[in-house]
C-alpha positions as CSV (number, residue, x, y, z in Angstrom):
1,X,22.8,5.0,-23.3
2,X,19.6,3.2,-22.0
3,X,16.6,5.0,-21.1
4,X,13.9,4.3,-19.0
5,X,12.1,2.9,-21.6
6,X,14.7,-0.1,-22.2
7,X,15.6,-1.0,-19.1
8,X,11.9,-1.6,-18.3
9,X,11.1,-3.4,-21.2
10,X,14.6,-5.6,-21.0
11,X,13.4,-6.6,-17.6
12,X,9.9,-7.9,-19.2
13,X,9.0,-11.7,-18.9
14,X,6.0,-13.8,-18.3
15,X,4.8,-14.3,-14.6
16,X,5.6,-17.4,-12.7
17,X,2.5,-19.4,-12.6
18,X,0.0,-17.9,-10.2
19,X,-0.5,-19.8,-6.3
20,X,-3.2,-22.5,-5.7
21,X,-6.0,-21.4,-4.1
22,X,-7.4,-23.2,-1.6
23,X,-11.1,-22.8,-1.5
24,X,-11.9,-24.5,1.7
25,X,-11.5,-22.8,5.4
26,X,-10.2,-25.0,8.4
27,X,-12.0,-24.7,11.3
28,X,-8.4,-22.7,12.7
29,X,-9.2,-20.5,9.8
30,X,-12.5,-18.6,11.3
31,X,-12.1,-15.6,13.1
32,X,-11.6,-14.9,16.5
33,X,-15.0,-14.6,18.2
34,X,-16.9,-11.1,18.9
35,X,-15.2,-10.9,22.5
36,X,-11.9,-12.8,21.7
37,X,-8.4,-11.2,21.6
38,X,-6.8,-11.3,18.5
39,X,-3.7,-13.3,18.0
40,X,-1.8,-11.4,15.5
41,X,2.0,-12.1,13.9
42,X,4.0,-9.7,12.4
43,X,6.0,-10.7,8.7
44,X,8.9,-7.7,8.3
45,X,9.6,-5.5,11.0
46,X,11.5,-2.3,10.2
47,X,10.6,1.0,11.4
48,X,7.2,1.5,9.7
49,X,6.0,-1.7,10.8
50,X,7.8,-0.9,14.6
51,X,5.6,2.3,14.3
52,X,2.5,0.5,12.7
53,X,2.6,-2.2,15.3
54,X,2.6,0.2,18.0
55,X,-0.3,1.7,17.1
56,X,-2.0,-2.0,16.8
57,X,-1.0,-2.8,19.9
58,X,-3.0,0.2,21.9
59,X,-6.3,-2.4,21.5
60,X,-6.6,-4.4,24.5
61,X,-7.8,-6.5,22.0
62,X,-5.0,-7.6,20.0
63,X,-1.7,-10.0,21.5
64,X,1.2,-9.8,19.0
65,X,3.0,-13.7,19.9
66,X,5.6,-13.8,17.2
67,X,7.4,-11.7,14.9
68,X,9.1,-13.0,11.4
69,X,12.1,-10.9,9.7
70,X,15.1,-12.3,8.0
71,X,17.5,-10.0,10.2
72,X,18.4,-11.1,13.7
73,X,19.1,-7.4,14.7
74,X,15.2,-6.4,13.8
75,X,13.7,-9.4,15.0
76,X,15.3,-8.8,18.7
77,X,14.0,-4.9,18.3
78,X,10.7,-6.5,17.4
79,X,10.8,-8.6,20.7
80,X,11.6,-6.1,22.7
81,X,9.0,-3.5,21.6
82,X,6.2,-6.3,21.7
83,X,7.4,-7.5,25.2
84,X,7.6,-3.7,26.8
85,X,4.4,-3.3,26.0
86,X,2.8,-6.1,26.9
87,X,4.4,-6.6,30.0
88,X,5.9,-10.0,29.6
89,X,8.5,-12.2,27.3
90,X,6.3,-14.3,25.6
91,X,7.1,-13.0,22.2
92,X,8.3,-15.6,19.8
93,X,10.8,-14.6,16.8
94,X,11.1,-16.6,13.7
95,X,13.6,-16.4,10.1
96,X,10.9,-17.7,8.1
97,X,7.7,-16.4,7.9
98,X,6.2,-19.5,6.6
99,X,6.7,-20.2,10.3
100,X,4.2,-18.0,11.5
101,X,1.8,-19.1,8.6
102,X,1.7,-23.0,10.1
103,X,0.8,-21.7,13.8
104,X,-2.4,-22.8,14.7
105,X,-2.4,-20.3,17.7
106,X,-2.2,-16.8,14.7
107,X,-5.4,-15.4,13.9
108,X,-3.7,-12.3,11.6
109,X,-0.8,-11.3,10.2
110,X,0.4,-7.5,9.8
111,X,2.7,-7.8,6.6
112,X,4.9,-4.6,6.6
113,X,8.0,-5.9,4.3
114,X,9.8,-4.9,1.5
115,X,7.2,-3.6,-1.6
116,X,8.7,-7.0,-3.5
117,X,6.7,-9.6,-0.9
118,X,3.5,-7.7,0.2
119,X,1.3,-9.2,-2.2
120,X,3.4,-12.5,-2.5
121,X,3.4,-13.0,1.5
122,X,-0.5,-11.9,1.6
123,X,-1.7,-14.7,-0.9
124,X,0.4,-17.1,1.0
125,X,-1.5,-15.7,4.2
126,X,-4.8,-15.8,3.1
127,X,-4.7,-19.5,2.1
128,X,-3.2,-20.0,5.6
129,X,-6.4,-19.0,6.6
130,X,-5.0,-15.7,8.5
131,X,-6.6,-12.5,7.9
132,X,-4.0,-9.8,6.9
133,X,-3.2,-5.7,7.3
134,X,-0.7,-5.3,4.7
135,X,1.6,-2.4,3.9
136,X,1.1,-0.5,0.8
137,X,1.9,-1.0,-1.9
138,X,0.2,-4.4,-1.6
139,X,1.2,-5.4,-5.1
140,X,4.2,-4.0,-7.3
141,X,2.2,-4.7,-10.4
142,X,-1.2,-4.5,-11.6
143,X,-1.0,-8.7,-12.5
144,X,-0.2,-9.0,-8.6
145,X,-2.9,-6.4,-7.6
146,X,-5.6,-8.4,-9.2
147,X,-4.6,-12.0,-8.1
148,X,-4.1,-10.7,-4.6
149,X,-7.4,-9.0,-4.6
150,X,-8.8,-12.6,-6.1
151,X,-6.9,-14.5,-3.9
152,X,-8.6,-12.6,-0.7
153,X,-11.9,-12.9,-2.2
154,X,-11.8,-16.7,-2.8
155,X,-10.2,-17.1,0.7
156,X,-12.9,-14.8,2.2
157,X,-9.8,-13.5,4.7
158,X,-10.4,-10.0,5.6
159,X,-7.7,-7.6,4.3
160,X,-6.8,-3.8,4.7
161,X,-4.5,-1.8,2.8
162,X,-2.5,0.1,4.7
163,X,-3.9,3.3,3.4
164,X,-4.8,4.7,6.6
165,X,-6.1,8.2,5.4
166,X,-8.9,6.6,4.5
167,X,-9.5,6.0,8.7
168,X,-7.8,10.0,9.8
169,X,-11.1,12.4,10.5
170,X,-9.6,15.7,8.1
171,X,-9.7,13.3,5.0
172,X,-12.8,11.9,6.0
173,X,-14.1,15.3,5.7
174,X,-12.7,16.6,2.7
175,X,-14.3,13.4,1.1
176,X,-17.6,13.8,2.7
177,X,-17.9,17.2,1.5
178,X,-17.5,16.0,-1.7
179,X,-20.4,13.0,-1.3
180,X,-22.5,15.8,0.7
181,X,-22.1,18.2,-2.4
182,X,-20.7,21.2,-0.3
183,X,-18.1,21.8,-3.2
184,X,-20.8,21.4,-6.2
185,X,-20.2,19.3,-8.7
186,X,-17.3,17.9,-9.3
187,X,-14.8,19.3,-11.3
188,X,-11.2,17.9,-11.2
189,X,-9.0,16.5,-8.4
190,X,-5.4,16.7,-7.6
191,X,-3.5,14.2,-5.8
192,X,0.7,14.8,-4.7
193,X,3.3,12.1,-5.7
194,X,7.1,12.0,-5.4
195,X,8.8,12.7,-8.8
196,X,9.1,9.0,-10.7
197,X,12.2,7.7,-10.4
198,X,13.5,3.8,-11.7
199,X,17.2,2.1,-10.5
200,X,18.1,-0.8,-12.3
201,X,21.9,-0.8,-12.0
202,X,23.5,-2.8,-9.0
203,X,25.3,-2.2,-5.7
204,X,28.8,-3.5,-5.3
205,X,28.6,-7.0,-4.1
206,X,29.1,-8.2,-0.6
207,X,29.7,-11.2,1.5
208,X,26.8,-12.9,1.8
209,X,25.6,-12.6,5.9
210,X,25.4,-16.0,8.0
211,X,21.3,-16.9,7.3
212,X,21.0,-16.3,10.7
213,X,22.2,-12.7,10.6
214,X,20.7,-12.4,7.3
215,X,18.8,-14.6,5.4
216,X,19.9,-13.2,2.1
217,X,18.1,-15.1,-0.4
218,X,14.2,-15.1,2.0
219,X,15.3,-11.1,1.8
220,X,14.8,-11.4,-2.1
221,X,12.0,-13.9,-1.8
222,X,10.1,-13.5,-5.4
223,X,12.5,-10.5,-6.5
224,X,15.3,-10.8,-9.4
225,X,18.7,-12.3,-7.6
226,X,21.6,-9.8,-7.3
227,X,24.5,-10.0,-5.0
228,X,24.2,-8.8,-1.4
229,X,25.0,-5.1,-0.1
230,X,23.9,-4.4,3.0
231,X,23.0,-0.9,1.7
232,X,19.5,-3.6,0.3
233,X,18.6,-4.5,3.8
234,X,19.0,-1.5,5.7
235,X,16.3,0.9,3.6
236,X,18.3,1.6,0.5
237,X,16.4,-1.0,-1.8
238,X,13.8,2.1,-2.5
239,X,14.0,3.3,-6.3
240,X,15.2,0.2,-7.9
241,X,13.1,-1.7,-10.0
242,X,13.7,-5.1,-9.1
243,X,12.5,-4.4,-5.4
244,X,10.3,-1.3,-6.3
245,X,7.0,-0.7,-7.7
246,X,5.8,2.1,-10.3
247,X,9.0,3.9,-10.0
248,X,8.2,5.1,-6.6
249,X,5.3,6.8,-7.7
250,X,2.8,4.4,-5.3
251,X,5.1,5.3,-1.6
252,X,2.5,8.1,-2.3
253,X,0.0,7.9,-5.0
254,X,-1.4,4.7,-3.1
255,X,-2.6,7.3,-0.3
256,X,-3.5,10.3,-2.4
257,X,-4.8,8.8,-5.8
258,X,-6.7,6.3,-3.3
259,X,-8.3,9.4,-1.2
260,X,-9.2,10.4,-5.2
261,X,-10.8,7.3,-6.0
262,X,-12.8,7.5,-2.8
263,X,-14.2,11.6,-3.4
264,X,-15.2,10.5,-7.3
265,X,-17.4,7.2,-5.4
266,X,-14.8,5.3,-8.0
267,X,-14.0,2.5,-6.0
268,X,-15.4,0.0,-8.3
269,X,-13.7,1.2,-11.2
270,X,-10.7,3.4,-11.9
271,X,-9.5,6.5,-14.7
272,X,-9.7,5.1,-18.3
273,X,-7.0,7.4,-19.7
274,X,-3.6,8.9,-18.7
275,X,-1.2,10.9,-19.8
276,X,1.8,12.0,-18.4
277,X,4.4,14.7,-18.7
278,X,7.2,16.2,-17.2
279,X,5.3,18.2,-14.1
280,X,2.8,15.0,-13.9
281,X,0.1,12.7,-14.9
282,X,-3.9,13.4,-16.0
283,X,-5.8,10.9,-15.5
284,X,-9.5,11.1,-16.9
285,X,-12.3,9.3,-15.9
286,X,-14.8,7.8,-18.1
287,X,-17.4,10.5,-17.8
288,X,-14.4,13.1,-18.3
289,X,-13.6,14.1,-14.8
290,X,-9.8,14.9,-14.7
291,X,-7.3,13.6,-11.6
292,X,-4.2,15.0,-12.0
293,X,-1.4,13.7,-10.4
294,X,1.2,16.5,-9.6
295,X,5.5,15.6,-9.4
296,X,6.6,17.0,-6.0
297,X,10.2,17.8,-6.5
298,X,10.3,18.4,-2.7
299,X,7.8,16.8,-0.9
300,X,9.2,17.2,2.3
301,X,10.5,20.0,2.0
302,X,8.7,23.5,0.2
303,X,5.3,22.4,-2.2
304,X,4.7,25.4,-4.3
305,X,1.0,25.7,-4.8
306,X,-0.2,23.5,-1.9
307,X,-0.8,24.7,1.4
308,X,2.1,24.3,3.3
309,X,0.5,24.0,6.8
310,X,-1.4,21.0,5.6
311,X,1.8,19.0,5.7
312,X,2.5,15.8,3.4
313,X,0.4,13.6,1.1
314,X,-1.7,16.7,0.2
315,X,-5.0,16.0,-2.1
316,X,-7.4,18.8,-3.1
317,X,-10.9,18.5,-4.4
318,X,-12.4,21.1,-6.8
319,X,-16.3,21.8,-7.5
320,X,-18.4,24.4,-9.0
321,X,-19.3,26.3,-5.6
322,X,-15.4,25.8,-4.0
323,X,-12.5,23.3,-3.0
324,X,-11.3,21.4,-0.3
325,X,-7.6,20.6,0.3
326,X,-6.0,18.6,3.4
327,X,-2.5,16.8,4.2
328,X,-0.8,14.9,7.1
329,X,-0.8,17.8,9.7
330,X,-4.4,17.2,10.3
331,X,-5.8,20.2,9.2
332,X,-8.2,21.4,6.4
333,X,-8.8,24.3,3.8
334,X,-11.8,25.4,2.4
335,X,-12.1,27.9,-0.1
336,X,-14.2,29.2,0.8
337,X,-13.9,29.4,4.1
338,X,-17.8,29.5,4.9
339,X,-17.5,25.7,3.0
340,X,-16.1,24.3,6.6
341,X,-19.0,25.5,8.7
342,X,-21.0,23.2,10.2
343,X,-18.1,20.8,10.3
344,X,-17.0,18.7,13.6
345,X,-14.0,19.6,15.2
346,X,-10.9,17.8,14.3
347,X,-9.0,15.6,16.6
348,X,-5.8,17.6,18.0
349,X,-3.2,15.0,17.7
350,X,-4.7,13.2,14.8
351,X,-2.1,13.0,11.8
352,X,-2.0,11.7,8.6
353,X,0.4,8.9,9.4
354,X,-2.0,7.6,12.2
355,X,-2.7,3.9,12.6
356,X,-4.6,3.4,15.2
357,X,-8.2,4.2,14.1
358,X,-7.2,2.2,11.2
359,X,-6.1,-0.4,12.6
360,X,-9.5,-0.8,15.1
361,X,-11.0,-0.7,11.5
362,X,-9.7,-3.8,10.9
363,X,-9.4,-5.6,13.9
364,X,-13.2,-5.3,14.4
365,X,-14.1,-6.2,10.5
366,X,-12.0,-9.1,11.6
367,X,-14.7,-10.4,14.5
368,X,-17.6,-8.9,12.3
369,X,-16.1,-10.7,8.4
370,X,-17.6,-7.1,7.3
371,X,-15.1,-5.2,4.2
372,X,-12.8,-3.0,5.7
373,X,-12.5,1.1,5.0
374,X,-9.1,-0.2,2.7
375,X,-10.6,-3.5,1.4
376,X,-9.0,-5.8,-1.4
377,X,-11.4,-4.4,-3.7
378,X,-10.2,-0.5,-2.8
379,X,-6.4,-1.3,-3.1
380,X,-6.9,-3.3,-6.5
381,X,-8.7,-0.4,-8.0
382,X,-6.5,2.6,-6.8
383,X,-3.4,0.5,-6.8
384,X,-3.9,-0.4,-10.5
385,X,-4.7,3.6,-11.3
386,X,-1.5,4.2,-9.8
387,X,0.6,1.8,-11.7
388,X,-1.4,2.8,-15.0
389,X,-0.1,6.3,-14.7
390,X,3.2,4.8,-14.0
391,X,3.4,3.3,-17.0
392,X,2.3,5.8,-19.2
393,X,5.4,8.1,-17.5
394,X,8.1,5.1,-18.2
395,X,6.8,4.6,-21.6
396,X,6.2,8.5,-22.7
397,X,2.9,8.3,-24.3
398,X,-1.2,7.9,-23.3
399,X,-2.6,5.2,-22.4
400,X,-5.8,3.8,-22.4
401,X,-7.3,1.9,-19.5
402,X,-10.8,-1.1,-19.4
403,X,-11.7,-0.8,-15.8
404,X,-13.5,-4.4,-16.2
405,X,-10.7,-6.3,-18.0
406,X,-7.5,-3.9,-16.8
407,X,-6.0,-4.5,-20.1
408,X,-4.5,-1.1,-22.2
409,X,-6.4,-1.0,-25.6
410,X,-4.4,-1.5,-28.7
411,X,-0.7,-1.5,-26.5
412,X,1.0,-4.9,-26.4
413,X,4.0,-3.5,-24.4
414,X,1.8,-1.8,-22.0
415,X,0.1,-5.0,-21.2
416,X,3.3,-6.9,-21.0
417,X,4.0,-4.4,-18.7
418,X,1.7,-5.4,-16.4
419,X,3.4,-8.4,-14.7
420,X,7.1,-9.4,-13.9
421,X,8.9,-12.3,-13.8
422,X,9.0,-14.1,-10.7
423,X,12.1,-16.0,-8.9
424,X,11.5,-19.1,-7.3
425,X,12.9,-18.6,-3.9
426,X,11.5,-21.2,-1.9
């Protein structure tokens, strides 16, 4: 039998060589002035991005005038959610998103695809001079993570992560009370993730779709080729490795570990050490400050030792004079409870999965060329945290962690680790 271990390292490779960056910015390429609307496209639209657009869309701001997606059933739901809400049918649908990259009339893209194109389909965006709101995880490896982030910064496109916790007012709290020194100093943190989980085995093969129903290969873009099953293209591609990213462990750890990174003012580096085990993953900073990252069997469902009103993607901050915790229900906990005087009160409908604020974020960073709350720089730092622990649960041992270089010290696997092969599926 093959464990985890194996299959991972079987699947190793050298990267395909990295994309060309173009270093000079077309007059298209500038924002959209101060008082302009926004001309944005949408690449992928399932039913986060149908819920993520929605939110977008709320800014009288912002005109979505075409939508990409390889399946002809989503791109028509696309349409007709952009064109209800806007009032008209000027929507425009596309197979290829490259499509949407050549239109001089797109100021931004909202990337909201499969985990196996985000950072793929963001490079390509950013040197189409369009500034981009992309779905987490933005890169399913730490080799992706870092070129996207380099690609952004060479572009000078304005990018957010899709981490929108960083934008909800109950984590904004929690956080501040940690800059503010309410909880003391700082003692450890805890963040929530889904138990780890990798696929590599395939699905029964399939006819391959008409391109027009389903553009099969464009679906698999830079991923490993495998036959088709439309169990791929209809959600079911989660868990498996070849269209995954840190065996699941970033659907949540790019939220909580991120909300981490933000309360330790650790955006410009990241944990040097981690460890994992069956119940989870520490994670020590380089002054010694522990983050552990705790294996929810049932995050949906019952959390033993969370709060349970506080909902989903739970993170909890310790100190010497109390703790904070908060989750996706809006809500926070202080213990104790004379820690959450003196705070505003919180929005009544505000959740954790709420775009909207977010999204403003980004759509005015985009007239001002300021760094947005979720900025390249933010995702490449937590995102590579996250895969870090990752791979010290799939190989079973510590691992150590330069900030600067985000190479392991002394682990040639690890590092090999770091990057997958790419197909070429243009």
């Amino acid at each position: 039998m093959i464990d985890r271990r194996q299959m991972i390292k079987s699947a190793v490779a050298t990267s395909a060589t990295a994309l060309a960056v173009h270093t000079s910015l077309s007059a298209q390429s500038v924002s959209a002035a101060a008082n302009e609307r926004i001309r944005l496209g949408v690449i992928g639209i399932g039913p986060r991005c149908r819920y993520v657009l929605g939110g977008m869309l709320k800014h009288a701001d912002v005109q979505c005038v075409a939508i990409a997606d390889v399946q002809s059933a989503r791109r028509d739901e696309g349409k007709q959610l952009v064109d209800s809400m806007a009032g008209h049918n000027n929507c425009e649908t596309h197979i290829d998103f490259r499509e949407i990259l050549d239109r001089k009339d797109i100021d931004a893209v909202l990337i909201a695809t499969g985990d196996r194109w985000h950072a793929n389909a963001s490079m390509l965006a950013a040197e189409a001079g369009k500034d981009i709101y992309s779905e987490k995880p933005c890169g399913i490896t730490i080799d992706l993570c870092r070129r996207l982030s380099e690609t952004i910064k060479t572009t000078g496109r304005v990018f957010q992560a899709g981490t929108q916790r960083r934008t909800v007012t109950n984590f904004q709290q929690a956080v501040g009370m940690v800059h503010d020194g309410k909880l003391g100093k700082l003692q450890s943190m805890h963040a929530t993730v889904y138990v780890p989980e990798i696929k590599t085995e395939w699905l029964p093969g399939q006819p391959t779709p008409d391109p027009r129903q389903c553009d099969w290969n464009l679906w698999l873009g830079p991923a490993p080729w495998r036959p088709y099953n439309e169990t791929y293209v209809n959600g079911g591609w989660r868990g498996y490795h070849d269209f995954d990213s840190g065996a699941r462990l970033l659907d949540w750890g790019a939220h909580t570990v991120d909300l981490c990174q933000w309360a330790k003012q650790a955006d410009d580096t990241m944990p040097v050490e981690y460890t994992a085990d069956d119940k989870g993953i520490t994670c020590k900073y380089a002054d010694g400050t522990p983050l552990r990252i705790h294996f929810l069997k049932t995050p949906f469902g019952e959390r033993p030792g969370w709060v349970q009103s506080l909902g989903t993607c739970p993170v909890r901050f310790e100190g010497t004079a109390g703790s904070v915790e908060v989750g996706d229900s809006g809500g926070i906990v202080t213990k104790p409870e004379s820690l959450a005087s003196g705070l505003a009160p919180l929005p009544d409908k505000e959740r954790g999965l709420d775009v909207e604020a977010h999204s403003r974020n980004w759509l005015d960073c985009i007239k001002s060329r300021e760094l947005p709350n979720a900025n390249h720089n933010v995702m490449r730092r937590s995102h590579t945290a996250c895969h870090a622990a990752a791979l010290s649960w799939i190989l079973g041992r510590t691992l150590r962690l330069d900030p600067k270089t985000e190479l392991f010290a002394g682990d040639d696997e690890a590092n090999r680790l770091r990057e997958r092969p790419q197909r070429n599926w243009s």
